[in-house]
C-alpha positions in Angstrom: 0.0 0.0 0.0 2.7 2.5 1.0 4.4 1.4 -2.0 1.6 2.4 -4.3 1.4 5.9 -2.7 4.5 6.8 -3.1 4.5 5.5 -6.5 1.5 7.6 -6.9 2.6 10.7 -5.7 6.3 10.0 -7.8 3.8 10.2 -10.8 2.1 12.9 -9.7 5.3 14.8 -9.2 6.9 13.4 -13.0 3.6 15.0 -14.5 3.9 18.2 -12.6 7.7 19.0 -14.3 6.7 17.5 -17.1 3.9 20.2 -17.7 5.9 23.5 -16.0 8.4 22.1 -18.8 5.6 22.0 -21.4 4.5 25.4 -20.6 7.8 27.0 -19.9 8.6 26.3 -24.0 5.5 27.3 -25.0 5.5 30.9 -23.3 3.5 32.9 -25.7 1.1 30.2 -26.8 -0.1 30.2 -22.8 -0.1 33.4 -22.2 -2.5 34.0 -24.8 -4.4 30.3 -23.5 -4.3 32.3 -20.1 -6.4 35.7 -21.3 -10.0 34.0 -21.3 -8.9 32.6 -17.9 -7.5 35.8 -16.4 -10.5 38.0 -17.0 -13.1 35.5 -16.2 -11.2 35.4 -12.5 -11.0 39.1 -12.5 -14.6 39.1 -13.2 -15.2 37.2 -10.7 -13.3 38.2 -7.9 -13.8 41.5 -8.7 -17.7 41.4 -8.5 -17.3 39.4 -5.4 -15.0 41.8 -3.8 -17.1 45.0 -4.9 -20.6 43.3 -3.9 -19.0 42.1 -0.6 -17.9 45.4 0.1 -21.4 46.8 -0.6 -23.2 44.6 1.1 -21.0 45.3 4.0 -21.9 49.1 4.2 -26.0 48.1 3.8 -25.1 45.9 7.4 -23.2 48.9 8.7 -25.9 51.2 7.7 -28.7 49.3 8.6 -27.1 48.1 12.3 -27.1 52.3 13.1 -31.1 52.5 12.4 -31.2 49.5 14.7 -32.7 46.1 14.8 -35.4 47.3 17.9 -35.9 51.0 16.5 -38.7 52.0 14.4 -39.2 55.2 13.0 -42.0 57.4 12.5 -41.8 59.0 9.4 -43.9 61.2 6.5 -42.4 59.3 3.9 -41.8 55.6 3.6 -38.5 53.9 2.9 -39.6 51.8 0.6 -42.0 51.8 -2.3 -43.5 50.2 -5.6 -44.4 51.2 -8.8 -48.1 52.4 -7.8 -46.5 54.6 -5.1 -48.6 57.9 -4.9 -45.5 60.4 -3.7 -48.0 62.8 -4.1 -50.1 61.8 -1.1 -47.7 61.7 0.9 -46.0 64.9 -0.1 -49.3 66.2 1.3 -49.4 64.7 4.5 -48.9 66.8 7.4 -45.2 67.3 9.0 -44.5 65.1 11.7 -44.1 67.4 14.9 -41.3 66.9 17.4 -44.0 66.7 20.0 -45.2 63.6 19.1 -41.9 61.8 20.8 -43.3 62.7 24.0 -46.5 61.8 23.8 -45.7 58.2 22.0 -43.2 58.1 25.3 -45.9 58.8 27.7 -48.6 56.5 26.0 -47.1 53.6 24.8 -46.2 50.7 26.9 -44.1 48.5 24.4 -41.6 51.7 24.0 -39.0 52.4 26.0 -37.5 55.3 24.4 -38.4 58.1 22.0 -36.4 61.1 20.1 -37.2 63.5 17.7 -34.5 64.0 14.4 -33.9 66.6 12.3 -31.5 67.1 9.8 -29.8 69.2 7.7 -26.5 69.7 5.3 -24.5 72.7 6.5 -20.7 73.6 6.0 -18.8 73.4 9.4 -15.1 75.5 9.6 -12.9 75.7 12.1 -9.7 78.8 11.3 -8.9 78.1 8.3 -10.1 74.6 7.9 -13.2 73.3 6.6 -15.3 70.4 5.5 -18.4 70.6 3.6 -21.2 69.2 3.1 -22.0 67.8 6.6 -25.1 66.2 8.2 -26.0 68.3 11.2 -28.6 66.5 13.0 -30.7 68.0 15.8 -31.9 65.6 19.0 -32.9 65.7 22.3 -31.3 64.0 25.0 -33.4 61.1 24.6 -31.3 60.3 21.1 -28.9 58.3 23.4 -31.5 55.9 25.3 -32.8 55.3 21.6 -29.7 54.9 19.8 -26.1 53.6 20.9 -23.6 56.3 20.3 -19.9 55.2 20.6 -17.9 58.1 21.9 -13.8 58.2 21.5 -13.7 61.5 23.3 -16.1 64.1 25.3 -19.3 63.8 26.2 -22.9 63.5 24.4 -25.0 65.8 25.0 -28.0 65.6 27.3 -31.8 67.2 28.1 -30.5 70.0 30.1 -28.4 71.0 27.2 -31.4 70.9 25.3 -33.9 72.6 26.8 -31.5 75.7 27.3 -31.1 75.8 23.6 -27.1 75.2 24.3 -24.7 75.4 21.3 -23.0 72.0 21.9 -22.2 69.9 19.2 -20.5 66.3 18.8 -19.0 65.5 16.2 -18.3 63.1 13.4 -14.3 61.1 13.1 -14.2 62.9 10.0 -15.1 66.2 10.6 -12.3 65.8 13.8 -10.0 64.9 11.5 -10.2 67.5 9.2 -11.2 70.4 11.6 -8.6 69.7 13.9 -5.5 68.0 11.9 -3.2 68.8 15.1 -5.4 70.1 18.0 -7.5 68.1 20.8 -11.3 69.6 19.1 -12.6 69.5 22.8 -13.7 72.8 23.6 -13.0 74.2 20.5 -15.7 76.5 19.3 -16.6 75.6 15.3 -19.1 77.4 13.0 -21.6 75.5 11.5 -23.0 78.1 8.6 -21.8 81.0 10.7 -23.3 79.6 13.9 -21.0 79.3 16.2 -21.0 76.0 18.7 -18.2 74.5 20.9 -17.3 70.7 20.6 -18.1 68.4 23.7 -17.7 65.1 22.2 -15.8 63.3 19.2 -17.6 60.2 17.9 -15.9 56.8 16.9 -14.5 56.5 13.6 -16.5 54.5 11.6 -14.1 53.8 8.5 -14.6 52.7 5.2 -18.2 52.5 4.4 -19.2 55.0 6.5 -17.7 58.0 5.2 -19.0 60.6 2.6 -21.7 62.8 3.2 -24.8 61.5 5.9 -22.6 59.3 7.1 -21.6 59.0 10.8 -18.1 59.9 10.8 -19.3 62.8 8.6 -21.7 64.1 11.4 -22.2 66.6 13.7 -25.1 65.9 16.4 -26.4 69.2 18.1 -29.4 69.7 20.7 -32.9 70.2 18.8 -33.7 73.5 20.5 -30.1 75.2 19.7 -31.1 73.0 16.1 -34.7 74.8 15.7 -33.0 78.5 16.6 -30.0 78.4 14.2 -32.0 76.8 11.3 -35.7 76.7 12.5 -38.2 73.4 12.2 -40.8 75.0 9.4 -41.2 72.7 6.9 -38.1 70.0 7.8 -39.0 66.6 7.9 -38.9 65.3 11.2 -38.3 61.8 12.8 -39.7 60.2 15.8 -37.2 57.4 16.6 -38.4 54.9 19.1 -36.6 52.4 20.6 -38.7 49.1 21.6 -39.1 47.7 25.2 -37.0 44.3 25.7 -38.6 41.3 24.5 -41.3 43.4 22.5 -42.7 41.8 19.4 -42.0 44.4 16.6 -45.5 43.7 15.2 -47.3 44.4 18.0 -45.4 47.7 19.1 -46.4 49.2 15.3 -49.9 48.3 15.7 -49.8 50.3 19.0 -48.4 52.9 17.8 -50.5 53.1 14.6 -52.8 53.4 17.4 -51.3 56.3 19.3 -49.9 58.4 16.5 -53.5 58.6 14.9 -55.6 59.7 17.9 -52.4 62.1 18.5 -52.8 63.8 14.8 -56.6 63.3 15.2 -57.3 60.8 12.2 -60.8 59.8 11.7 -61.4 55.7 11.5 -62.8 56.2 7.9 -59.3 57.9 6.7 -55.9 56.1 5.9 -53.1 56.9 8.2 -51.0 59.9 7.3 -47.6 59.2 8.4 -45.5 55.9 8.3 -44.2 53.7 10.5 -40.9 52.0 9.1 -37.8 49.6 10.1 -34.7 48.7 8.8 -36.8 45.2 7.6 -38.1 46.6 5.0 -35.0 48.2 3.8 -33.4 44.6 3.6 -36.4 43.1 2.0 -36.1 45.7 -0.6 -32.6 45.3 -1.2 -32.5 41.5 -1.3 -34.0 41.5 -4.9 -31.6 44.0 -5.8 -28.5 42.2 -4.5 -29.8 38.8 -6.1 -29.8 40.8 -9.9 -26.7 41.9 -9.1 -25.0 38.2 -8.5 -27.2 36.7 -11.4 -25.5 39.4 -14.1 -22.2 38.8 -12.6 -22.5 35.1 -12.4 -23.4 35.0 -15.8 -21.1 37.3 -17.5 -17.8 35.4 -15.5 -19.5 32.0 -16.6 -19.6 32.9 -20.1 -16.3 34.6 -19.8 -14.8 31.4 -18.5 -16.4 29.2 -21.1 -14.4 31.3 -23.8 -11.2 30.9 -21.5 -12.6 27.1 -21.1 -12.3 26.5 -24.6 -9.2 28.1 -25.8 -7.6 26.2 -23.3 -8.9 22.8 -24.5 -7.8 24.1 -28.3 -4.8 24.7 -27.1 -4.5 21.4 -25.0 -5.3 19.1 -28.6 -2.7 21.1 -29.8 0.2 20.4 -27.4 -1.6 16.6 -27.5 -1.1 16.9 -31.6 2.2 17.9 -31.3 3.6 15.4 -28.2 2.4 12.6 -30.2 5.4 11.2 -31.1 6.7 11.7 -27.7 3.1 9.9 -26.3 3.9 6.7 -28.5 7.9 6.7 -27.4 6.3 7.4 -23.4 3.6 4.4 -24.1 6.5 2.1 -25.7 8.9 1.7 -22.5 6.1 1.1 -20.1 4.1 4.6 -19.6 0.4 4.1 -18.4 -2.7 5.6 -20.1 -3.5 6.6 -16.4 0.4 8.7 -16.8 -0.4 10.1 -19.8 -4.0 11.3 -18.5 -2.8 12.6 -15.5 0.2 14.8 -17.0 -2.1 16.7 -19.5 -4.9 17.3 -17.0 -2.6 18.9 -14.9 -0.9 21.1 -17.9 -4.6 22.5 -18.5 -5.1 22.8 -14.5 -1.7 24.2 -14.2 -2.3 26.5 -17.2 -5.7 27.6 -15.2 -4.2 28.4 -12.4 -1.5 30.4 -13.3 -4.4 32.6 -15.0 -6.1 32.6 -11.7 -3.2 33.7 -10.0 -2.9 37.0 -12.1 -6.5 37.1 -12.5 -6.6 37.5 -8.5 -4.0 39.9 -8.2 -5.5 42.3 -11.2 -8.6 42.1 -9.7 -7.1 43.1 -6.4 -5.8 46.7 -8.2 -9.4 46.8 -9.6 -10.8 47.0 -6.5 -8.1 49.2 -4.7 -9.0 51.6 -7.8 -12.7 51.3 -7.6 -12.7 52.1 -3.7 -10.8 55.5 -4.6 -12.5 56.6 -7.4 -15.9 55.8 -6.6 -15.4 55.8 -2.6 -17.3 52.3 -2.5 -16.1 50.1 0.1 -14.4 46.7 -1.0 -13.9 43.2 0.9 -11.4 40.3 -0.5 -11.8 37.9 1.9 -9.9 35.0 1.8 -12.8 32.4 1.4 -12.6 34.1 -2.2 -9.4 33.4 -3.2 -9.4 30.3 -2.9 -13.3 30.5 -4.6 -11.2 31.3 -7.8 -8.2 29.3 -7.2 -10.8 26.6 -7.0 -12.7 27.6 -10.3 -9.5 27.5 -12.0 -8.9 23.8 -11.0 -12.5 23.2 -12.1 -12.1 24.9 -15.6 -8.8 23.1 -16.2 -10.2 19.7 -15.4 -13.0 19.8 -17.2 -11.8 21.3 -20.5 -8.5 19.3 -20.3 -10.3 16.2 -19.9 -11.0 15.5 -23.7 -7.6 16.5 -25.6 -6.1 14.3 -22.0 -8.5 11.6 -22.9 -7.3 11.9 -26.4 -3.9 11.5 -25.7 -3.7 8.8 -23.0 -5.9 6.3 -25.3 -4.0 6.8 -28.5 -2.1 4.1 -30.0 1.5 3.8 -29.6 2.7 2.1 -32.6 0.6 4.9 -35.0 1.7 7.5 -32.5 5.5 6.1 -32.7 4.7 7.0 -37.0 3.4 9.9 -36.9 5.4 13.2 -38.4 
């Protein structure tokens, strides 16, 4: 038995030189056999890298709304293609009062914040960083959401209700505001309003950067909010954070129940504001997501096929060639198994060379894509050896016939042939 392994593994081996030889002499003939191969990999690595990276910000994004927040909204997240935006461009504003009374009436809640928002430059001397989402709370915001502080101090009710110009700020606006300098205590202007830092949030990092996004932030009280840009017509958000153990159903349906006796809807009438959660957003994007992997599937399947087949072409023409060398191999004892086994792996070896450079171009795509376009990007290493894998696929099963080919030919013809 041991003697069979190792006899196995000598073969193994023998074909292994035998085909680095092969392709060694052959450099331009597999480099061009390579091409299909190389940019179906880059295909697909690329399209899993950029789509993992994606989906990666939608989990970052959607874990800040919260898996036990809902949000009471005018406007729904989500919609079809019988949406009537012009209903609810007519509904009436959600008021910042309704957080308290949703707080003192409903029993499933545990917490409740009004937030408004708003895109204002924010300078500091002569540094400044533009646009950035300046959103106005109360000192509720922090029972409803988690905020993750690297420095400072959130603000809190008192601060609110004295209309204090306090702000906390994003890991990006830090960063840019105050290259050198600790920003606590610092006084900024946000669109000529002056307000002094008391808290620097944590950086967030790829993914959460760019405009409206946390690290680009800067959190201020709703009163000192409402006097430096007022409330008229802004869109407003009652955030509420659910009770533990509450079912998410239930705690809509109460307040459904609450919200319409607070804006005094009649029975007969549809409700007038919405009630949404970061569910729907996922259930909206799966579809979306699934398109996305069925166009990139396809496209690096078909470009694989076309790599597939130039390198079985190639493969009956290193067969057609070796023939002579196949009949002289077959003559002093050489196996069909030996002569099967030494082609497959030329084609898999072929395969994954292409893979090899197909990974590592693809790795510069992404690197490119994530600085041009500011989209986050995730290689894992599961992926990697996804395409390594593919490669190993592609090169046995289009190396199979022109292998086949070889192995069962006959030596004596094969020993004649010029």
């Amino acid at each position: 038995m041991v003697k069979k392994l190792n006899f196995l593994l000598y073969e193994l081996l023998e074909a292994l030189r035998t085909a680095l030889r092969a392709i060694a002499s052959h450099k331009m003939r597999s480099a061009l056999t390579m091409v299909g191969i190389v940019i179906g990999i880059t295909s697909v690595t690329s399209m899993v890298t950029v789509i993992n990276g994606i989906e990666q910000f939608f989990e970052n994004t959607l874990s800040e709304l919260g898996t036990d927040v809902v949000y009471i909204e005018k406007w729904p997240w989500t919609g079809g293609p019988n949406t009537k935006w012009w209903e609810y461009m007519n509904r009436p504003q959600i008021e910042p009062e309704l957080a308290e009374v949703v707080l003192e009436r409903a029993r499933l809640i545990t917490a409740a914040a009004p937030v408004v928002s708003t895109s204002r430059p924010v300078t500091y001397g002569g540094n400044s960083i533009a646009p950035v989402s300046i959103q106005g709370s109360t000192g509720e915001y922090e029972r409803v959401h988690v905020v993750e502080l690297a420095s400072g101090r959130f603000y809190s009710e008192m601060d609110n209700r004295t209309a204090r110009r306090v702000a906390v700020i994003g890991a990006s606006v830090a960063e840019t505001l105050f290259p050198v300098e600790n920003p606590l205590g610092k006084s900024i202007r946000i669109a000529g309003h002056q307000f002094q830092v008391i808290g620097v949030m944590e950086k967030k990092g790829q993914g959460a950067e760019g405009p409206g996004s946390v690290d680009q932030q800067a959190r201020i009280p709703l009163q000192a909010f409402a006097n430096a840009f007022g409330l008229r017509y802004r869109d407003v958000s009652v955030q509420a954070r659910l009770a533990p153990g509450a079912d998410l159903d239930q705690a809509k349906d109460e307040l459904t129940g609450i919200v319409r006796v607070a804006r005094s809807v009649d029975a007969a009438e549809d409700d007038n504001f919405e009630i949404n959660e970061q569910e729907e957003l996922r259930a909206q994007l799966a579809p979306v997501k699934r398109m996305i992997y069925g166009v990139g599937i396809f496209l690096t399947a078909l470009a694989l096929l076309v790599g597939g087949i130039g390198v079985m072409n190639i493969m009956f023409v290193s067969v057609k060639e070796r023939t002579k060398e196949i009949g002289l191999r077959k003559a002093v004892g050489a196996r069909r198994r030996t002569i099967l086994i030494q082609f497959l792996i030329e084609a898999v070896a072929i395969c994954l060379v292409g893979g090899f450079i197909g990974v590592a171009f693809a790795t510069l795509c992404a690197q490119i894509i994530s600085l041009a376009l500011s989209l986050p990007t995730l290689l894992p290493i599961g992926t990697i050896f996804l395409a390594f894998a593919i490669c190993t696929l592609v090169g046995l099963i289009f190396g199979l016939a022109p292998a086949w080919a070889g192995a069962k030919s006959d030596p004596i013809e094969s020993l004649r042939y010029e």
